[in-house]
mmCIF file of the N, C-alpha and C atoms, coordinates in Angstrom:
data_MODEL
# 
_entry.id   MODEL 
# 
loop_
_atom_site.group_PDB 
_atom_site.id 
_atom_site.type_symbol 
_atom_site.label_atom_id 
_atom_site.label_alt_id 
_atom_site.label_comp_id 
_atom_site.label_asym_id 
_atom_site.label_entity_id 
_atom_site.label_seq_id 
_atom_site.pdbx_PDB_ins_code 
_atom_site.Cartn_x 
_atom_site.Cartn_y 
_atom_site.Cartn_z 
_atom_site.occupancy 
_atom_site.B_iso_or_equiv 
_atom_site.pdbx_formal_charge 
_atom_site.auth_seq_id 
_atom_site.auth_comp_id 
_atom_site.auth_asym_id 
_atom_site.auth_atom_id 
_atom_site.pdbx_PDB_model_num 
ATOM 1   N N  . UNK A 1 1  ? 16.687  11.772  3.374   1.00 0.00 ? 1  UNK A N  1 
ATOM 2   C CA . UNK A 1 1  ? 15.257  12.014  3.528   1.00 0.00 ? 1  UNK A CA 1 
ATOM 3   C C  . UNK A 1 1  ? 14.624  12.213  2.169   1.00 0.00 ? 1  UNK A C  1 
ATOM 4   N N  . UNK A 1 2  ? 13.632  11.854  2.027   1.00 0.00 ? 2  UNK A N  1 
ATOM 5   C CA . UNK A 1 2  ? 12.620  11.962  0.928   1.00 0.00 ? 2  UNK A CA 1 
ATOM 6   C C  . UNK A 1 2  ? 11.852  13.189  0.308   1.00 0.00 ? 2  UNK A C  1 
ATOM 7   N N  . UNK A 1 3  ? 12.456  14.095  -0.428  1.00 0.00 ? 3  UNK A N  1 
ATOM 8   C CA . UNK A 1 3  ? 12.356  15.141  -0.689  1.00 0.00 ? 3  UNK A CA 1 
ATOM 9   C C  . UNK A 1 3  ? 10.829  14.941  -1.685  1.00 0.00 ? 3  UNK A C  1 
ATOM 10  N N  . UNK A 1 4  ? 10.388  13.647  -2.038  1.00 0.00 ? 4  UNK A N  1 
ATOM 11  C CA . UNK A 1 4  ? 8.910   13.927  -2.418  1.00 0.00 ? 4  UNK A CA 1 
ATOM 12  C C  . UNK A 1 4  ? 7.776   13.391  -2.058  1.00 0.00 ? 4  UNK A C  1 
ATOM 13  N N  . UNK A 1 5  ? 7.520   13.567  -1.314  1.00 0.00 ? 5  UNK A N  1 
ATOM 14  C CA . UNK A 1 5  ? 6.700   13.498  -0.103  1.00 0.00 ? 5  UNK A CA 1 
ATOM 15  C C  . UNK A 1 5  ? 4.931   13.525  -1.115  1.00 0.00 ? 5  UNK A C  1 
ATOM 16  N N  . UNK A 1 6  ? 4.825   14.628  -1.487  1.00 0.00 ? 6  UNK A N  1 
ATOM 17  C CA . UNK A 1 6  ? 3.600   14.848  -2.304  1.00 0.00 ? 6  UNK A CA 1 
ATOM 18  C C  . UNK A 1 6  ? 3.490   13.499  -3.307  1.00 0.00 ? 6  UNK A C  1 
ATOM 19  N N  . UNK A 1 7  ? 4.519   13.323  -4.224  1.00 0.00 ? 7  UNK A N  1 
ATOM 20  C CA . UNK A 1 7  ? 4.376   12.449  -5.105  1.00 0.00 ? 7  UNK A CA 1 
ATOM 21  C C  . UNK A 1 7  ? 4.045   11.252  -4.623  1.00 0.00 ? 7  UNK A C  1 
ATOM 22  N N  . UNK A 1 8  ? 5.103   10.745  -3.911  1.00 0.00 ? 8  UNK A N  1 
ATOM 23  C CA . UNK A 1 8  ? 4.972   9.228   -2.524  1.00 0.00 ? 8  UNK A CA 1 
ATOM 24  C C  . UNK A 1 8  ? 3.620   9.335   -2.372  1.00 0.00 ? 8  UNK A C  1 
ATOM 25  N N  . UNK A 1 9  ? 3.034   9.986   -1.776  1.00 0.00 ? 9  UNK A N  1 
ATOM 26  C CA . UNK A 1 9  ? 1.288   9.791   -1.382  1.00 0.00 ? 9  UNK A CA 1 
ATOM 27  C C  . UNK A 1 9  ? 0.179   9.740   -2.898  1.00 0.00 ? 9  UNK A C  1 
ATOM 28  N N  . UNK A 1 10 ? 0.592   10.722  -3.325  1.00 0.00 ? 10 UNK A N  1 
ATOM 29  C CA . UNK A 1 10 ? -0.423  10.801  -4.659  1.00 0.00 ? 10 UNK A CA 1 
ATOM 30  C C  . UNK A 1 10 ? -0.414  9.190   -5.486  1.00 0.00 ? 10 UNK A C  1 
ATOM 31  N N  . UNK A 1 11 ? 1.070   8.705   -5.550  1.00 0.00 ? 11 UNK A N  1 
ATOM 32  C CA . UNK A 1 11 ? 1.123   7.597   -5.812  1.00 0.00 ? 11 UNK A CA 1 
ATOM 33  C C  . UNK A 1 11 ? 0.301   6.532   -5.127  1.00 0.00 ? 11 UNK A C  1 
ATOM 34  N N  . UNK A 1 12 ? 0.506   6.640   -3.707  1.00 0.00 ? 12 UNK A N  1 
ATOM 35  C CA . UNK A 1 12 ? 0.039   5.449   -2.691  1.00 0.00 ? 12 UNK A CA 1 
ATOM 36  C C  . UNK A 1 12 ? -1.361  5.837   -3.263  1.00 0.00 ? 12 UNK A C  1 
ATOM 37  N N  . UNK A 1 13 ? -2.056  6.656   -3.229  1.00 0.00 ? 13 UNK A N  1 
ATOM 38  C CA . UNK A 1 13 ? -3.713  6.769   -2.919  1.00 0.00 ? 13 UNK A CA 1 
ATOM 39  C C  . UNK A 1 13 ? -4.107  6.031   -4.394  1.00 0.00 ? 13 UNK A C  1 
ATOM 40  N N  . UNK A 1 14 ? -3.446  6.180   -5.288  1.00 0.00 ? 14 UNK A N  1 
ATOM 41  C CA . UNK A 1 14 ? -3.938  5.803   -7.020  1.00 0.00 ? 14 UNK A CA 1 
ATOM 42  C C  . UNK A 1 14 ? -3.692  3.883   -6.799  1.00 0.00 ? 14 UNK A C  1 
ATOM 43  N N  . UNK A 1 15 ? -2.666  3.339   -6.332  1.00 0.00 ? 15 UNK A N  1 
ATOM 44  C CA . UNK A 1 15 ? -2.231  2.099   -5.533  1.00 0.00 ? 15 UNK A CA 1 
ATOM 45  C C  . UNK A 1 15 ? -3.422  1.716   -4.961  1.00 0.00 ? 15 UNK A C  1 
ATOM 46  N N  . UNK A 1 16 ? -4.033  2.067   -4.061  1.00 0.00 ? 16 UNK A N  1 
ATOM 47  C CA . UNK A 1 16 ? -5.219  1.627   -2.831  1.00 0.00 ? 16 UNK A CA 1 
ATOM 48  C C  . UNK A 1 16 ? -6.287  1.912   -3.399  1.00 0.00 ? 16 UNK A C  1 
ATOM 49  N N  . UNK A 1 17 ? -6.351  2.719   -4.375  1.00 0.00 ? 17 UNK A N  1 
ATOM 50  C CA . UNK A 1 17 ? -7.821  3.079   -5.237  1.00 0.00 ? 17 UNK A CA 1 
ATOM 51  C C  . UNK A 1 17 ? -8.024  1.402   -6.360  1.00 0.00 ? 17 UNK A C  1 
ATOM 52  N N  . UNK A 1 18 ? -6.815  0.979   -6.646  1.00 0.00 ? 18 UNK A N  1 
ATOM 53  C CA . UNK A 1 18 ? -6.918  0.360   -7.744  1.00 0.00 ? 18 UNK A CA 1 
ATOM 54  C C  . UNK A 1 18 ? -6.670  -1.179  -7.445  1.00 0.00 ? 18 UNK A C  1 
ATOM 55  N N  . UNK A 1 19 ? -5.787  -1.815  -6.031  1.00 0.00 ? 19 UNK A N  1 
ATOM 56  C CA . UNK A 1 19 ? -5.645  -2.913  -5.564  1.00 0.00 ? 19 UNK A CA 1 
ATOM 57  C C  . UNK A 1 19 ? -6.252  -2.863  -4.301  1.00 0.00 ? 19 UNK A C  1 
ATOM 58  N N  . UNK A 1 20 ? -6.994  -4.318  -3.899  1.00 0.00 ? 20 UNK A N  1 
ATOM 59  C CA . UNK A 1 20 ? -7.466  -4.869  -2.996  1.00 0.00 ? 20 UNK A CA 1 
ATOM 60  C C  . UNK A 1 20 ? -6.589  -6.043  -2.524  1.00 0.00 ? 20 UNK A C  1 
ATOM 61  N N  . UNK A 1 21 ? -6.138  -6.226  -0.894  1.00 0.00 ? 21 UNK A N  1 
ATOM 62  C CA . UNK A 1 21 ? -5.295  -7.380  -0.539  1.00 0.00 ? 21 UNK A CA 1 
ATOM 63  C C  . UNK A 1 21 ? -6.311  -7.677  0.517   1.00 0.00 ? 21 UNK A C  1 
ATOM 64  N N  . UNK A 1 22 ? -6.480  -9.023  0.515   1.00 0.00 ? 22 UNK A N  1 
ATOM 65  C CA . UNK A 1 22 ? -7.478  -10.056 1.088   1.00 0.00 ? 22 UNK A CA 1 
ATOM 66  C C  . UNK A 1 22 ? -7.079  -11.103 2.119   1.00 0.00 ? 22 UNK A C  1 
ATOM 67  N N  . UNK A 1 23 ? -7.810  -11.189 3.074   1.00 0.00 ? 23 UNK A N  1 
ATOM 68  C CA . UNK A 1 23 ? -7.544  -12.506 3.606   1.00 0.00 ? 23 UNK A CA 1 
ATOM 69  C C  . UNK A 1 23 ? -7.781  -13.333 3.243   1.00 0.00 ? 23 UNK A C  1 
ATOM 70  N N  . UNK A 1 24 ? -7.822  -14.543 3.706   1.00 0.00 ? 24 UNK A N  1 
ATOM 71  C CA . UNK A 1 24 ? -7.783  -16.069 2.554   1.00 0.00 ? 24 UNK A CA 1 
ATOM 72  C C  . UNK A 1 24 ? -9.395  -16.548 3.003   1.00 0.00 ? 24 UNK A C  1 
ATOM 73  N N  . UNK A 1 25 ? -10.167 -15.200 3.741   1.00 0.00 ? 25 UNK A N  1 
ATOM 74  C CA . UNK A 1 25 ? -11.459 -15.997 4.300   1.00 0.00 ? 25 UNK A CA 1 
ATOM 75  C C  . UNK A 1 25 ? -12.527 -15.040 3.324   1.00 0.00 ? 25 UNK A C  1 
ATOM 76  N N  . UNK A 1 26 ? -11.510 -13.887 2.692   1.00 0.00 ? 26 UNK A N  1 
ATOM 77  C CA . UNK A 1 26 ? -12.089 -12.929 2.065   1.00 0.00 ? 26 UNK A CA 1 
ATOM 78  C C  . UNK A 1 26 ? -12.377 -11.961 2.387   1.00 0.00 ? 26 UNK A C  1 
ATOM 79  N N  . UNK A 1 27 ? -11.909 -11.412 3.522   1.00 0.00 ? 27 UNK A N  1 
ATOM 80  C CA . UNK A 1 27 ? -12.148 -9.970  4.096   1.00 0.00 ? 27 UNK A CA 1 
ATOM 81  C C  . UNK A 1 27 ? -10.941 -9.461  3.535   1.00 0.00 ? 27 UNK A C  1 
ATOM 82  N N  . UNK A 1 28 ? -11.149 -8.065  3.887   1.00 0.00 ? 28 UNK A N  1 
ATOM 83  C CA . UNK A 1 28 ? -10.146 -7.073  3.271   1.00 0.00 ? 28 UNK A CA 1 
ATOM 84  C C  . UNK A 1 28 ? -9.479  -6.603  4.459   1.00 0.00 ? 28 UNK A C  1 
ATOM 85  N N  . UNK A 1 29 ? -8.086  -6.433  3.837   1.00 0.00 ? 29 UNK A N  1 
ATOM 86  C CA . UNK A 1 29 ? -7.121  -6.170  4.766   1.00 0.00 ? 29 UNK A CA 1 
ATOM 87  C C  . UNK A 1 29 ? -7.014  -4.968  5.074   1.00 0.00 ? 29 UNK A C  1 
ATOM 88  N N  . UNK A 1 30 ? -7.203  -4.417  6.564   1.00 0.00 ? 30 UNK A N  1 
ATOM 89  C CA . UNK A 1 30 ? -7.165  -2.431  6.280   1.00 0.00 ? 30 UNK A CA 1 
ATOM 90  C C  . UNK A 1 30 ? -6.124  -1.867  5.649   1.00 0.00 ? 30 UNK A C  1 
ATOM 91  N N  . UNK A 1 31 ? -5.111  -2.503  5.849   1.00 0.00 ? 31 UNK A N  1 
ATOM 92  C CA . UNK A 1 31 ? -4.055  -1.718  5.516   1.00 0.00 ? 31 UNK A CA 1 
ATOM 93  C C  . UNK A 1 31 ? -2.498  -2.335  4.632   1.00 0.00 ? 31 UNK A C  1 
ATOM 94  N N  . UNK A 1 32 ? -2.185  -1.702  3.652   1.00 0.00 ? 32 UNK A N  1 
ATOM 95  C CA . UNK A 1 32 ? -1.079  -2.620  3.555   1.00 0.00 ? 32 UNK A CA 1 
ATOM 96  C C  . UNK A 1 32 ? 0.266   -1.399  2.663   1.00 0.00 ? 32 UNK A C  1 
ATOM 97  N N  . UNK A 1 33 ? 1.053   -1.970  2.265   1.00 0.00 ? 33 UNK A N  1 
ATOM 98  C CA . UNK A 1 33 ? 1.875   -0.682  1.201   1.00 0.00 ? 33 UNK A CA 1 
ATOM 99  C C  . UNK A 1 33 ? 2.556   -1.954  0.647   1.00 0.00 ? 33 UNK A C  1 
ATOM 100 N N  . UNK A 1 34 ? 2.256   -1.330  -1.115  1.00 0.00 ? 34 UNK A N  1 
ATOM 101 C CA . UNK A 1 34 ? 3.059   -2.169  -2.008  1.00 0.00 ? 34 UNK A CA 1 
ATOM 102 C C  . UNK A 1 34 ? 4.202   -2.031  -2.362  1.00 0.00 ? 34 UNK A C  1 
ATOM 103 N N  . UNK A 1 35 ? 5.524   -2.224  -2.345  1.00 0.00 ? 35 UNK A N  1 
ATOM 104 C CA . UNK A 1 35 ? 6.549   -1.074  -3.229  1.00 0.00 ? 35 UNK A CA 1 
ATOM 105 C C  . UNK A 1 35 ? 6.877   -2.248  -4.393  1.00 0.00 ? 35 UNK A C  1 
ATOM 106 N N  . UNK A 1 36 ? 7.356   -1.397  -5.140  1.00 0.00 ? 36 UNK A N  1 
ATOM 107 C CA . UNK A 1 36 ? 7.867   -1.897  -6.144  1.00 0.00 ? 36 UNK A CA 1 
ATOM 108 C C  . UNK A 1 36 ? 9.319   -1.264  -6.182  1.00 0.00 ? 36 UNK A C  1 
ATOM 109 N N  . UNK A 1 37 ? 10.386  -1.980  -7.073  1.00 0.00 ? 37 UNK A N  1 
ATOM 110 C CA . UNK A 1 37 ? 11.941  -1.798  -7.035  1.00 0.00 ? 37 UNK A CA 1 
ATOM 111 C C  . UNK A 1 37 ? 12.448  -2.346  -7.901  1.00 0.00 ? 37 UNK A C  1 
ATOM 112 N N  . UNK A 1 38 ? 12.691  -2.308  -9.561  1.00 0.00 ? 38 UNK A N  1 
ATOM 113 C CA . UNK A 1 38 ? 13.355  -2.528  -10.417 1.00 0.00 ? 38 UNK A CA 1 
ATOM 114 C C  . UNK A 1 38 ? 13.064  -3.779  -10.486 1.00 0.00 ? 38 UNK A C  1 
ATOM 115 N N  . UNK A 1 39 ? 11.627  -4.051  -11.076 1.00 0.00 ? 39 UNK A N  1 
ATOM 116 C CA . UNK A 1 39 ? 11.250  -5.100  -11.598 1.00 0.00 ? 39 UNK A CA 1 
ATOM 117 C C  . UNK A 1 39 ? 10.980  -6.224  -10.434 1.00 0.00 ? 39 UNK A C  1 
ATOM 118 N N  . UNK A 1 40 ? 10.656  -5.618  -9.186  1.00 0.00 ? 40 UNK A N  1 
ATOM 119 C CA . UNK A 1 40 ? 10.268  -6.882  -7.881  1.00 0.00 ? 40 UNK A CA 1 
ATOM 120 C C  . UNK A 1 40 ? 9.529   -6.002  -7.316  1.00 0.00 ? 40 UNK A C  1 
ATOM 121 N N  . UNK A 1 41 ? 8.975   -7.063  -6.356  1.00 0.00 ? 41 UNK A N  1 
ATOM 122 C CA . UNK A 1 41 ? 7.727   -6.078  -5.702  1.00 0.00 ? 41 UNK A CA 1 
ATOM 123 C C  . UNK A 1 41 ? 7.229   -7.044  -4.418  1.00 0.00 ? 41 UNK A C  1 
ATOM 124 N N  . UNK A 1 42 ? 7.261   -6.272  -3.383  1.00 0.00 ? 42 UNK A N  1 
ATOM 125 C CA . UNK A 1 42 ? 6.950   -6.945  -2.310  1.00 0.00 ? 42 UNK A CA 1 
ATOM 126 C C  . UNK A 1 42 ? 6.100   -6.098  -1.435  1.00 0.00 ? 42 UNK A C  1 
ATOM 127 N N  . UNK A 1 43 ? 5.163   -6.806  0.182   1.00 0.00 ? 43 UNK A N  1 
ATOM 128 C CA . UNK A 1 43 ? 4.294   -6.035  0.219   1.00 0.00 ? 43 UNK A CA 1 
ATOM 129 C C  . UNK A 1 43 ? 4.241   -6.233  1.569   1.00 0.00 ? 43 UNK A C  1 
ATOM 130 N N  . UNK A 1 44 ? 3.486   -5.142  2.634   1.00 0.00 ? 44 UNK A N  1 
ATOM 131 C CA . UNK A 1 44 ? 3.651   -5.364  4.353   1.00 0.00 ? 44 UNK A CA 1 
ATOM 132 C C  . UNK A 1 44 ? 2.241   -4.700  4.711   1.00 0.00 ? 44 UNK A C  1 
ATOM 133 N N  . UNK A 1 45 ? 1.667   -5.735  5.236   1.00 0.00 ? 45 UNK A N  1 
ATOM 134 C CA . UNK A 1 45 ? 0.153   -5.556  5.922   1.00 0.00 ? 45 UNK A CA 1 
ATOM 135 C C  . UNK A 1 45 ? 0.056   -4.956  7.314   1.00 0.00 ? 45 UNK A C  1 
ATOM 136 N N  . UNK A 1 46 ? -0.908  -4.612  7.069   1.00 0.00 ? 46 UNK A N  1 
ATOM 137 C CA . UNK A 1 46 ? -1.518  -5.033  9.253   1.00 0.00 ? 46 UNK A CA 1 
ATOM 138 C C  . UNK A 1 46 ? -2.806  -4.881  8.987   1.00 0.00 ? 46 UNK A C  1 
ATOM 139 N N  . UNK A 1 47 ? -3.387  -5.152  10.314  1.00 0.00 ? 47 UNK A N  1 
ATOM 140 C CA . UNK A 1 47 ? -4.590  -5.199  10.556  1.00 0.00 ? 47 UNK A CA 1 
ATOM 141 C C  . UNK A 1 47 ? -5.281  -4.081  11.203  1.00 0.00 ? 47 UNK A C  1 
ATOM 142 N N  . UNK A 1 48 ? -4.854  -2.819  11.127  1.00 0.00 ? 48 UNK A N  1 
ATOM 143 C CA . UNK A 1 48 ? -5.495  -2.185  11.279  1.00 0.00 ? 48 UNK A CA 1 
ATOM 144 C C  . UNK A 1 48 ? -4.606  -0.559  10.977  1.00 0.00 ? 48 UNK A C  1 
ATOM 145 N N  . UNK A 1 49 ? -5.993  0.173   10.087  1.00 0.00 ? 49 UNK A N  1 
ATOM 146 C CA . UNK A 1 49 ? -5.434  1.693   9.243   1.00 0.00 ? 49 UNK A CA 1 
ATOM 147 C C  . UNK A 1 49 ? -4.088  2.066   9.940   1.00 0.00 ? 49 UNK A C  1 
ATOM 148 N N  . UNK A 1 50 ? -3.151  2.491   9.158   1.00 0.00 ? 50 UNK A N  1 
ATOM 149 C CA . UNK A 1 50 ? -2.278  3.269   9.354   1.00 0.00 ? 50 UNK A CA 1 
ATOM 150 C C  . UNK A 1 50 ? -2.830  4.686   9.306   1.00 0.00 ? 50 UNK A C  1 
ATOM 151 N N  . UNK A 1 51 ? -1.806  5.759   10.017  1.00 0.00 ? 51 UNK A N  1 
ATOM 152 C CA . UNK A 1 51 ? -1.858  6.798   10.349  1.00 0.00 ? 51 UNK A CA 1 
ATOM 153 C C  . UNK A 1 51 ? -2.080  7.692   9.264   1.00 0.00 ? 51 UNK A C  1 
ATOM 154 N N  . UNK A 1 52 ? -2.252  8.408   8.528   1.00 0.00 ? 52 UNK A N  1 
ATOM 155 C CA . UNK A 1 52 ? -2.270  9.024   7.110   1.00 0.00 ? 52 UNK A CA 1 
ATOM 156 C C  . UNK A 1 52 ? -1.883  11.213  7.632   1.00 0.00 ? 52 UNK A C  1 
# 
């Protein structure tokens, strides 16, 4: 289990403050999480807010 919980979020919110992910018609996607992992980075949407 993930003993930093505070950091994980403080991170995500500075992430979503600073990137926008788009549809290809140009709307904005509600929701998505980026991770990054030793130099790769991949990313998982939906269409509608996650729980916070």
């Amino acid at each position: 289990m993930d003993n930093h919980v505070e950091e994980w979020e403080a991170a995500y919110e500075k992430v979503r403050a600073a990137v926008t992910l788009k549809y290809p018609d140009g709307g904005e996607i509600p929701e998505f999480l980026l991770c990054i992992d030793n130099g790769e980075a991949w990313w998982r949407w939906s269409d509608e807010a996650f729980d916070h």
